[in-house]
Jmol script that loads the backbone (N, CA, C; Angstrom):
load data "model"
ATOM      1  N   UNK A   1     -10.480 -18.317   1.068  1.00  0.00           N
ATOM      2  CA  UNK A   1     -10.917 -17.896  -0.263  1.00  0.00           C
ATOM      3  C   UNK A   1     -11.030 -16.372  -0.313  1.00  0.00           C
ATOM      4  N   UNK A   2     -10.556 -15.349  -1.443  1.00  0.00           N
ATOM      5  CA  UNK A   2     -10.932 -14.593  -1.350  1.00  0.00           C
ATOM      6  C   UNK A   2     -12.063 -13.472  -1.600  1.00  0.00           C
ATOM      7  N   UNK A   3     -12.393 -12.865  -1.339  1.00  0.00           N
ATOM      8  CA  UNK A   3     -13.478 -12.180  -1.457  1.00  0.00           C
ATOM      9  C   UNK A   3     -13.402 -10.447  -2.072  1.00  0.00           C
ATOM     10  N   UNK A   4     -14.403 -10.053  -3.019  1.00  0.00           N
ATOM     11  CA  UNK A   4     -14.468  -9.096  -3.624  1.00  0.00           C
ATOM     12  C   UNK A   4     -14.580  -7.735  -2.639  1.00  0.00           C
ATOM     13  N   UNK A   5     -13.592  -6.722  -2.489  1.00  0.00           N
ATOM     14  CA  UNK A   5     -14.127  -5.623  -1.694  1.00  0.00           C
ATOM     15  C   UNK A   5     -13.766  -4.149  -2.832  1.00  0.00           C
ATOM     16  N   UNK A   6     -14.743  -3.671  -2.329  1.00  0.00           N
ATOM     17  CA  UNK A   6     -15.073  -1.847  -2.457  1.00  0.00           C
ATOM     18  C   UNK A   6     -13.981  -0.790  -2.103  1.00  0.00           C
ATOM     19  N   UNK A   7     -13.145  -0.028  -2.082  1.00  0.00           N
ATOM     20  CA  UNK A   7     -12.462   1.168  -1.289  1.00  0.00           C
ATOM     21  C   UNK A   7     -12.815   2.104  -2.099  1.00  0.00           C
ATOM     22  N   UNK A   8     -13.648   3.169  -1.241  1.00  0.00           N
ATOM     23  CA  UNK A   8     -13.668   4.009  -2.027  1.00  0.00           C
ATOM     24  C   UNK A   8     -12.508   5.068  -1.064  1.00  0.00           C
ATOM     25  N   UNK A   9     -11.893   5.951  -1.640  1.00  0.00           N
ATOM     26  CA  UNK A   9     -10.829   6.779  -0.977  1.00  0.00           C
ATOM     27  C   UNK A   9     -10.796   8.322  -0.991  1.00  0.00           C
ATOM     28  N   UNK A  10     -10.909   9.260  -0.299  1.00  0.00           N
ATOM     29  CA  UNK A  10     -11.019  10.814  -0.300  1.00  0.00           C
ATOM     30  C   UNK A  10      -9.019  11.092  -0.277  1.00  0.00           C
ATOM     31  N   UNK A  11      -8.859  11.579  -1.275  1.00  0.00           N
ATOM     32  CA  UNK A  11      -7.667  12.515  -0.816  1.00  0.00           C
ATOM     33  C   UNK A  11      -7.941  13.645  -0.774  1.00  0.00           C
ATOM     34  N   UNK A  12      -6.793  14.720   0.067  1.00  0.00           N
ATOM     35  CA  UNK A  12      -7.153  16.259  -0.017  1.00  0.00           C
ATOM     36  C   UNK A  12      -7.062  16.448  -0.914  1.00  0.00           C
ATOM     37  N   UNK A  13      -7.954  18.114  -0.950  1.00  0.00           N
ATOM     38  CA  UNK A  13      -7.709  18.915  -2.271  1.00  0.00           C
ATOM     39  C   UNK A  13      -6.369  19.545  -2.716  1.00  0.00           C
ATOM     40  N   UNK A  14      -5.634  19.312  -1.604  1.00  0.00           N
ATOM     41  CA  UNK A  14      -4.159  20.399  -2.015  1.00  0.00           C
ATOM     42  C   UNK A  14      -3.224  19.694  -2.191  1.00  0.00           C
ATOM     43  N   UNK A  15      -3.219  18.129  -2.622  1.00  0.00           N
ATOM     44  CA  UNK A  15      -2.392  17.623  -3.246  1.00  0.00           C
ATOM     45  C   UNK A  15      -2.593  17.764  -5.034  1.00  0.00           C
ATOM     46  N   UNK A  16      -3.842  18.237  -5.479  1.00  0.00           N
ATOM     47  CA  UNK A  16      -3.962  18.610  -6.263  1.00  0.00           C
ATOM     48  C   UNK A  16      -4.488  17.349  -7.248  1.00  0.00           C
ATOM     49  N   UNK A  17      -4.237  16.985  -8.694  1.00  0.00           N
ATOM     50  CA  UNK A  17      -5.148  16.093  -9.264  1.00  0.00           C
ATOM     51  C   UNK A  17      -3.756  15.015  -9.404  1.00  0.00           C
ATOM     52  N   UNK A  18      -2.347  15.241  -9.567  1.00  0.00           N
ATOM     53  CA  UNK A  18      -1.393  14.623  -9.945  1.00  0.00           C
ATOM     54  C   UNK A  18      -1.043  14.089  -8.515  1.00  0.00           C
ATOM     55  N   UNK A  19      -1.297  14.570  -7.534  1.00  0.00           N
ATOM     56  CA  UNK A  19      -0.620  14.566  -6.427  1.00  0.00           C
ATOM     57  C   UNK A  19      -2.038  13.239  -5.654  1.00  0.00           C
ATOM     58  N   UNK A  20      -3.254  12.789  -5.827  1.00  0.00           N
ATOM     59  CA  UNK A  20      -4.557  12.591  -5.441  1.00  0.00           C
ATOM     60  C   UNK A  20      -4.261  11.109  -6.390  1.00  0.00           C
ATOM     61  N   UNK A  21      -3.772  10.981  -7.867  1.00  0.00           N
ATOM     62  CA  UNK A  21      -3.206   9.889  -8.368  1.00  0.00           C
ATOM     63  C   UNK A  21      -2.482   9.679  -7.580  1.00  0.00           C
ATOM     64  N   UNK A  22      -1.237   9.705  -7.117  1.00  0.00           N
ATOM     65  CA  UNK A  22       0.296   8.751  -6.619  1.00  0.00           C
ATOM     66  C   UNK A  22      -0.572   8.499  -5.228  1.00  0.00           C
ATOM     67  N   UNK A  23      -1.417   9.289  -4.761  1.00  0.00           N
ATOM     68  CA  UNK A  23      -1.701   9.000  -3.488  1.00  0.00           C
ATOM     69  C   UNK A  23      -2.725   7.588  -3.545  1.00  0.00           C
ATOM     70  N   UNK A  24      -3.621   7.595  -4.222  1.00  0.00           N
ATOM     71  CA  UNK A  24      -3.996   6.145  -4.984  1.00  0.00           C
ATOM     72  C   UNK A  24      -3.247   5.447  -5.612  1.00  0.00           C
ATOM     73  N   UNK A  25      -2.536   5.287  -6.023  1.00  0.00           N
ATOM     74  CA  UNK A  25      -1.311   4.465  -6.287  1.00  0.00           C
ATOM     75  C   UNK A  25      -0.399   3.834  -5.041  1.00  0.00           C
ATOM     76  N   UNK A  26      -0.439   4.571  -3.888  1.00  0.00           N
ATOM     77  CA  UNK A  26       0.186   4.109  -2.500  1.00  0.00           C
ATOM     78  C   UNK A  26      -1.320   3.314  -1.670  1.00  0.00           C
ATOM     79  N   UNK A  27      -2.225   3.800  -2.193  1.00  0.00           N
ATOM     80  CA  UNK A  27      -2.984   2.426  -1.658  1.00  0.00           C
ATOM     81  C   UNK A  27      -3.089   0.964  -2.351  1.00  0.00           C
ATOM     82  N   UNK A  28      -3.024   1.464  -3.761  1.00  0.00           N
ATOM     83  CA  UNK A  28      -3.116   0.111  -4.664  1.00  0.00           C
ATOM     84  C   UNK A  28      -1.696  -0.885  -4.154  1.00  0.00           C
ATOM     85  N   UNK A  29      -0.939  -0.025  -4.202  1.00  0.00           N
ATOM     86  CA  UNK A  29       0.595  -0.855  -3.485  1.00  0.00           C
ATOM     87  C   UNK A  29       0.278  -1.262  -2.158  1.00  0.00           C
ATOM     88  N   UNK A  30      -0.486  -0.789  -1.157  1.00  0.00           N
ATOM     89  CA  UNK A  30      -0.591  -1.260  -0.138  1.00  0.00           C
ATOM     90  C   UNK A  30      -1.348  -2.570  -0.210  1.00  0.00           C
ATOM     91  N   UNK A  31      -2.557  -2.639  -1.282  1.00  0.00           N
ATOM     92  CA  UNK A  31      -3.370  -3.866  -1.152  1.00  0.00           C
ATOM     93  C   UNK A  31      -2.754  -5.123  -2.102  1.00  0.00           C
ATOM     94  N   UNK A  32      -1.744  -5.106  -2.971  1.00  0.00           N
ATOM     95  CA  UNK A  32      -1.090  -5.476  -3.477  1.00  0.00           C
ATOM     96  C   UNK A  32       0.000  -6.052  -2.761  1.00  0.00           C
ATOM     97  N   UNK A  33       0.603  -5.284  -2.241  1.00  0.00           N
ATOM     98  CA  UNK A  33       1.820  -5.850  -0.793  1.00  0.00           C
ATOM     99  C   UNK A  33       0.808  -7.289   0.234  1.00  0.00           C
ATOM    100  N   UNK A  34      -0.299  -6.823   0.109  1.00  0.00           N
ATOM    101  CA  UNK A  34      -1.078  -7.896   1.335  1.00  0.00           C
ATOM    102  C   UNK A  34      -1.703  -8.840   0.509  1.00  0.00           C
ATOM    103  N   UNK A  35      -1.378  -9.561  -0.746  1.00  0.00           N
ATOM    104  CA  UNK A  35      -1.458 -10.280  -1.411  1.00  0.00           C
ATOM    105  C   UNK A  35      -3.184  -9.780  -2.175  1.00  0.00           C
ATOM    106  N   UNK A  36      -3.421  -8.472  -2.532  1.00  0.00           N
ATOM    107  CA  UNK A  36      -4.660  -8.286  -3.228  1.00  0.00           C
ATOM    108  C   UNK A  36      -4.442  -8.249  -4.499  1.00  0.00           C
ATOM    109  N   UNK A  37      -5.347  -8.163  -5.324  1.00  0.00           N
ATOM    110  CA  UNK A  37      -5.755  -8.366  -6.646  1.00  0.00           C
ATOM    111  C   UNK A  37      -6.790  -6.970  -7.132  1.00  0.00           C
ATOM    112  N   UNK A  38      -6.037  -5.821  -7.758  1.00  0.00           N
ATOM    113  CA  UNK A  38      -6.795  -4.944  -8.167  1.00  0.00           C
ATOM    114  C   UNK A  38      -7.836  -5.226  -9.416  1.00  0.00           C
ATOM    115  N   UNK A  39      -9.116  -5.144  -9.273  1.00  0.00           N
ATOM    116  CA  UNK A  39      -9.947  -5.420 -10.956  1.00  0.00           C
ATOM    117  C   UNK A  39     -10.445  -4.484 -11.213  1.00  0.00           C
ATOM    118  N   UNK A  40     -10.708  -3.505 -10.522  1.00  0.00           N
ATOM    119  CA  UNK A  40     -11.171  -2.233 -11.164  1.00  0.00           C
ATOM    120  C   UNK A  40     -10.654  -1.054 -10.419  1.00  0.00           C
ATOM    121  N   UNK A  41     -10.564   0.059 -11.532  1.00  0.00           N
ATOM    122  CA  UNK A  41     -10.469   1.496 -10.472  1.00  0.00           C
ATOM    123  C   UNK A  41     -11.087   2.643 -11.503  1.00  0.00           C
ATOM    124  N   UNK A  42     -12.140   3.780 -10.597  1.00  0.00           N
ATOM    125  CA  UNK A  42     -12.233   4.803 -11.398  1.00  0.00           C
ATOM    126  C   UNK A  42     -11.944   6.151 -10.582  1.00  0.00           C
ATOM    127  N   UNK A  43     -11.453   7.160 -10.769  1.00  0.00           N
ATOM    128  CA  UNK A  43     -11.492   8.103 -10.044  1.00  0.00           C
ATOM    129  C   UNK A  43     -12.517   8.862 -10.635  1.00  0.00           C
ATOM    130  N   UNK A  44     -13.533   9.842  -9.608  1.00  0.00           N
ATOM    131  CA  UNK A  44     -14.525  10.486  -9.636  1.00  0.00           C
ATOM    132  C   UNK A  44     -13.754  12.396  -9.637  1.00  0.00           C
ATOM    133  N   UNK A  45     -13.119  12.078  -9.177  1.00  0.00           N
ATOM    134  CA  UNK A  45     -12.003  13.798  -9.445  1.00  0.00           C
ATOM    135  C   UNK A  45     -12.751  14.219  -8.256  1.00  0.00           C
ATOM    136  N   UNK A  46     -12.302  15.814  -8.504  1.00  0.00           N
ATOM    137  CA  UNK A  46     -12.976  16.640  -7.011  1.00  0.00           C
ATOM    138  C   UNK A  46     -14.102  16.901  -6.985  1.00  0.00           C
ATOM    139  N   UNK A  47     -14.656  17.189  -5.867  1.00  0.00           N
ATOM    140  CA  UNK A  47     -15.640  16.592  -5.462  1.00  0.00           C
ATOM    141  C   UNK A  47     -16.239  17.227  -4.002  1.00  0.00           C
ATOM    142  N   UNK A  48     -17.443  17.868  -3.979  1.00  0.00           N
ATOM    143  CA  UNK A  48     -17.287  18.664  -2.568  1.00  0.00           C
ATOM    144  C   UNK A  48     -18.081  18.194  -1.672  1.00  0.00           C
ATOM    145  N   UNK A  49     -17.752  18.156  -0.595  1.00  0.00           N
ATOM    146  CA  UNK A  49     -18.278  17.453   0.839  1.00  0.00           C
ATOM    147  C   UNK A  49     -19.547  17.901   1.019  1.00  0.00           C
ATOM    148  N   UNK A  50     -20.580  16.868   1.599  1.00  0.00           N
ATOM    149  CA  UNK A  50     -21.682  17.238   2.553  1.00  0.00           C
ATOM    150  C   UNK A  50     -21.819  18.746   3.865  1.00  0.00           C
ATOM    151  N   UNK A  51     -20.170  18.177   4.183  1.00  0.00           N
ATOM    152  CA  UNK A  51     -19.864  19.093   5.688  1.00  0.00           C
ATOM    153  C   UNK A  51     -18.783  18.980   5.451  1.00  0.00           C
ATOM    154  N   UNK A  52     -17.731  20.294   6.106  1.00  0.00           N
ATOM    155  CA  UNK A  52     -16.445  20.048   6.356  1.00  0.00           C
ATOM    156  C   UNK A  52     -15.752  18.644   7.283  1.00  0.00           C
ATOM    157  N   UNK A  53     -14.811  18.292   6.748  1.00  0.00           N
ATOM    158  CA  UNK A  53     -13.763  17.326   7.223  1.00  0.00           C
ATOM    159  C   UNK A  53     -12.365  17.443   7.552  1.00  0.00           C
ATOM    160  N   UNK A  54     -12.292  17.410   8.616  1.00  0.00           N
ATOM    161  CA  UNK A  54     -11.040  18.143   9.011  1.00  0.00           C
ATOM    162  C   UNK A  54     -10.497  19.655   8.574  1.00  0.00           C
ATOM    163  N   UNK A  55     -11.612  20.487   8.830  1.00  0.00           N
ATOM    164  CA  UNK A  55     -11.290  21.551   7.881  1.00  0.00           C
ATOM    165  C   UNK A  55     -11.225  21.821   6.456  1.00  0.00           C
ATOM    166  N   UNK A  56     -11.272  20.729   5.680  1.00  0.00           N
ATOM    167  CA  UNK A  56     -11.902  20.649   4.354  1.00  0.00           C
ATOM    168  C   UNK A  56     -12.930  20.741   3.361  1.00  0.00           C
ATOM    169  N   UNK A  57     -13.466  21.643   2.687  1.00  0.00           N
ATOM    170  CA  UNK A  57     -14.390  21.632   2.062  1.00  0.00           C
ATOM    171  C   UNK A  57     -14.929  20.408   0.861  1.00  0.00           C
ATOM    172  N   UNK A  58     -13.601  20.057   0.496  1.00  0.00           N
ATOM    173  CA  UNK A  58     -13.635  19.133  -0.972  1.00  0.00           C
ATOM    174  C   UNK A  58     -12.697  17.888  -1.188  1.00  0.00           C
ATOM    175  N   UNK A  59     -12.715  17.063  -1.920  1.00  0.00           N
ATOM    176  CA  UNK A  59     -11.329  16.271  -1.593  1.00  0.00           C
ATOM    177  C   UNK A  59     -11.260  15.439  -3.077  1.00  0.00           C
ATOM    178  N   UNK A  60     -10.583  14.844  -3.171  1.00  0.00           N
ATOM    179  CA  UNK A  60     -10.537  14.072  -4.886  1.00  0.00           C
ATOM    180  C   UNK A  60     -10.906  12.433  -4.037  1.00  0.00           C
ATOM    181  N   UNK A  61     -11.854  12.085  -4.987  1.00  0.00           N
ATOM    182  CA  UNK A  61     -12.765  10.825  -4.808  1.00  0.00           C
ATOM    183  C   UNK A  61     -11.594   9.742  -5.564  1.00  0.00           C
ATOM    184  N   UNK A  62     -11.643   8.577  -5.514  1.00  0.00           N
ATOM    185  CA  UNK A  62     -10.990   7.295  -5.988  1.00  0.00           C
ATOM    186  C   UNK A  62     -11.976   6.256  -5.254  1.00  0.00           C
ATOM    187  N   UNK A  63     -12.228   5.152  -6.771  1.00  0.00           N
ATOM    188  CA  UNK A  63     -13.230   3.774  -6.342  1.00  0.00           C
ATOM    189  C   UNK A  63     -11.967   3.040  -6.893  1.00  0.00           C
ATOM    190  N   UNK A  64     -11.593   1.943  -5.832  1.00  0.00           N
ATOM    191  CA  UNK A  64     -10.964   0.591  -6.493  1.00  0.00           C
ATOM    192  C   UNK A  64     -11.719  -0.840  -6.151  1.00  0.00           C
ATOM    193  N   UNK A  65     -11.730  -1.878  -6.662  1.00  0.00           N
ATOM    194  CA  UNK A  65     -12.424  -2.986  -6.785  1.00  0.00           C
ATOM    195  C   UNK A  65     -11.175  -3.824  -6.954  1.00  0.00           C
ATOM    196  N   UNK A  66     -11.425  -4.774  -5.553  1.00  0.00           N
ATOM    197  CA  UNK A  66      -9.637  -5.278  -5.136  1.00  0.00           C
ATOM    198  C   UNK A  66     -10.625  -6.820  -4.639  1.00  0.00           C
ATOM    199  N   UNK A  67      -9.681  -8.212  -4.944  1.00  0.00           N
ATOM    200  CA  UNK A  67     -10.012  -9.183  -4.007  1.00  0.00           C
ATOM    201  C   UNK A  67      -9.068  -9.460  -3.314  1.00  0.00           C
ATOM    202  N   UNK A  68      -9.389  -9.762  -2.009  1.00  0.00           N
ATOM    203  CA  UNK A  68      -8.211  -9.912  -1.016  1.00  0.00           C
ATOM    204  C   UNK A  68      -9.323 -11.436  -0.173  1.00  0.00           C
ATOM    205  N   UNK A  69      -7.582 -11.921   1.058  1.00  0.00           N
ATOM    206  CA  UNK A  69      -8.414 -12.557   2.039  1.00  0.00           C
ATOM    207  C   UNK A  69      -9.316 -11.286   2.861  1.00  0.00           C
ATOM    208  N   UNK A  70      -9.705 -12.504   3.695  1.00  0.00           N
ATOM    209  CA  UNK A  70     -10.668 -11.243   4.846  1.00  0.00           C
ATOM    210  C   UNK A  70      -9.512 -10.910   5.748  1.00  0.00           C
ATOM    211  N   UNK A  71      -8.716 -11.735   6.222  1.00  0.00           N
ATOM    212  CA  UNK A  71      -7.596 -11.227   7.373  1.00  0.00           C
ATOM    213  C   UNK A  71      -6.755 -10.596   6.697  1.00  0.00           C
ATOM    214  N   UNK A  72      -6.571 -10.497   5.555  1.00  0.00           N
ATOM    215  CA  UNK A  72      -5.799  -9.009   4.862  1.00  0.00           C
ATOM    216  C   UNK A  72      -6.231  -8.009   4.799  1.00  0.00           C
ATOM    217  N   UNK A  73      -7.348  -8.184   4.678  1.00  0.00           N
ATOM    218  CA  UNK A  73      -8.385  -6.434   4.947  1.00  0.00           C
ATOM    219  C   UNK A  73      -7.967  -5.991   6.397  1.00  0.00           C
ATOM    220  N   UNK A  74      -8.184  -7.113   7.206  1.00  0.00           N
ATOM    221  CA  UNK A  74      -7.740  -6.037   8.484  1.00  0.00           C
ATOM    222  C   UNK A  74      -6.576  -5.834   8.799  1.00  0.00           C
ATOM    223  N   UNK A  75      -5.711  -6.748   8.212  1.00  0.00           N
ATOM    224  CA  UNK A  75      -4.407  -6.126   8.270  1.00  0.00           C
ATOM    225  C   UNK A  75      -3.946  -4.760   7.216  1.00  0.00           C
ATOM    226  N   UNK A  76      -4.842  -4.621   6.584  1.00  0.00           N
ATOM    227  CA  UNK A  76      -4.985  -3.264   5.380  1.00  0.00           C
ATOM    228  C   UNK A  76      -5.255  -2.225   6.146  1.00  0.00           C
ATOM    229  N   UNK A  77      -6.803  -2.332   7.154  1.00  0.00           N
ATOM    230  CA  UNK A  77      -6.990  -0.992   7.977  1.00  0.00           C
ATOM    231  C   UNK A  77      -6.187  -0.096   8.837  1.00  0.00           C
ATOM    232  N   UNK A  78      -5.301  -0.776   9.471  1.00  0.00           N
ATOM    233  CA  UNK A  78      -4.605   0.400  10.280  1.00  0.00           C
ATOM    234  C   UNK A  78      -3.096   1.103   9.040  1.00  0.00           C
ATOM    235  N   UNK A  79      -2.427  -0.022   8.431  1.00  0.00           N
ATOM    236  CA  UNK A  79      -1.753   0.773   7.255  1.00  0.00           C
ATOM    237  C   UNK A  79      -2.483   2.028   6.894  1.00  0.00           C
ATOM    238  N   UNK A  80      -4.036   1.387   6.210  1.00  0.00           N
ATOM    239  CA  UNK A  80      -4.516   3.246   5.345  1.00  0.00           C
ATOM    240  C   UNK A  80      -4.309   4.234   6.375  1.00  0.00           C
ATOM    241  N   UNK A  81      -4.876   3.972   7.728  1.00  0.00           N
ATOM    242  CA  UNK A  81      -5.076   4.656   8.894  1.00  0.00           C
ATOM    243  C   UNK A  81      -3.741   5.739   8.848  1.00  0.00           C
ATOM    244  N   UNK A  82      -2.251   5.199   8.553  1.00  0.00           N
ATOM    245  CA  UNK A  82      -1.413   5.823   8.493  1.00  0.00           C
ATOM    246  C   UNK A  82      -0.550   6.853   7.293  1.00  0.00           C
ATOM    247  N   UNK A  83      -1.433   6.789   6.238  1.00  0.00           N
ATOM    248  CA  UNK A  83      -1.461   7.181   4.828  1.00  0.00           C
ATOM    249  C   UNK A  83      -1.101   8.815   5.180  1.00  0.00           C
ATOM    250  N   UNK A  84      -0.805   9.778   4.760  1.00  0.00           N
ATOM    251  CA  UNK A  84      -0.911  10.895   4.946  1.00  0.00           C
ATOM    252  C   UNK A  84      -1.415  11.447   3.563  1.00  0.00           C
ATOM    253  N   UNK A  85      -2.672  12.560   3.924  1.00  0.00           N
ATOM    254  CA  UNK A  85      -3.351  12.969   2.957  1.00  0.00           C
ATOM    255  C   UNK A  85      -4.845  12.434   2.708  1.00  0.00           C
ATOM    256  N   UNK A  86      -4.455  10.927   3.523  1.00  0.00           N
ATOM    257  CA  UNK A  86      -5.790  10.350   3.002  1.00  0.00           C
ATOM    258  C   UNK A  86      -6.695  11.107   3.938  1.00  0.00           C
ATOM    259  N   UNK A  87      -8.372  11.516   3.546  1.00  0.00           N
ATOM    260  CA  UNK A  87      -8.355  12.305   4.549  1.00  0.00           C
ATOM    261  C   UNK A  87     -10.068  10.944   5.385  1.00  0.00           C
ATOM    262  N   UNK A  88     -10.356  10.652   4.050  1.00  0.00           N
ATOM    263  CA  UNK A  88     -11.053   9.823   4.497  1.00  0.00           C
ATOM    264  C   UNK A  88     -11.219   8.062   3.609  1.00  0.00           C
ATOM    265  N   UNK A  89     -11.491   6.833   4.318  1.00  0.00           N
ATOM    266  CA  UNK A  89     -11.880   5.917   3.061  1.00  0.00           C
ATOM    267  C   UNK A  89     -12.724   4.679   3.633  1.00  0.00           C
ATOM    268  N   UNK A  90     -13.692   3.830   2.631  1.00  0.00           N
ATOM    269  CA  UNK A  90     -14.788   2.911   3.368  1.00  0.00           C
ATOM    270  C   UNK A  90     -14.268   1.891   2.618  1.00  0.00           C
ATOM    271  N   UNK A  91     -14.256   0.896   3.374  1.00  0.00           N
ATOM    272  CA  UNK A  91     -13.898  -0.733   2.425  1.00  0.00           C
ATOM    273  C   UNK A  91     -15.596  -1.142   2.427  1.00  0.00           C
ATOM    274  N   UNK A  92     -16.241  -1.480   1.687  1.00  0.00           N
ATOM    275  CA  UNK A  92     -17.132  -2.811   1.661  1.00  0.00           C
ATOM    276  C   UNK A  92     -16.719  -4.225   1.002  1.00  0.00           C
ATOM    277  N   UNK A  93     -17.795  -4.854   1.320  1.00  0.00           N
ATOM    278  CA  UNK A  93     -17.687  -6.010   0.675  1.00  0.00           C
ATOM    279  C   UNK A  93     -18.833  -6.458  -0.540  1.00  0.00           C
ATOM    280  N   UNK A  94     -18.303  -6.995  -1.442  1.00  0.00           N
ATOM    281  CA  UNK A  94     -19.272  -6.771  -2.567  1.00  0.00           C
ATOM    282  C   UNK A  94     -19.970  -8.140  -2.806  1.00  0.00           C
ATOM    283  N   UNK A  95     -21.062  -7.989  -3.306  1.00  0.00           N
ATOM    284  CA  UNK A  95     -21.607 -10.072  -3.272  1.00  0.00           C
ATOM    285  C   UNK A  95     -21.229 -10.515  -4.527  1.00  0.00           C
TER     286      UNK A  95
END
end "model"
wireframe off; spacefill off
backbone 0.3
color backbone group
């Protein structure tokens, strides 16, 4: 059965605001390819860090609200892992 999850996603700042979309758009295709179901998305825009990240001060925020199985999520984690740009992202699970 599937279950409701969270991604929230950091892209860099120097892909810029057009460039921070397509890059969320290559995750939505990724959770989509693993049989997910997007129901929500908002982007929060830029956005500046606690502490630097990888040398970064700031990065463009993205929330999507996806149901997937659970063994598709982990087959999801090492894909994002390979994303370029992404600089950071958290899956939860939602009740």
């Amino acid at each position: 059965m599937a279950k409701s999850y969270e991604i929230m996603t950091i892209s860099k700042v120097d892909l810029g605001e057009t460039g921070a979309k397509k890059q969320v758009d290559q995750v939505k295709e990724l959770i989509t390819a693993l049989g997910g179901k997007i129901t929500k998305e908002a982007s929060w825009g830029k956005r500046k860090f606690a502490y630097k990240i990888k040398g970064d001060e700031e990065g463009y925020y993205d929330v999507l609200n996806f149901e997937m199985e659970g063994d598709s999520v982990e087959k999801l984690k090492p894909k994002l892992n390979l994303v370029d740009n992404l600089v950071r992202y958290l899956i939860s699970v939602m009740d």
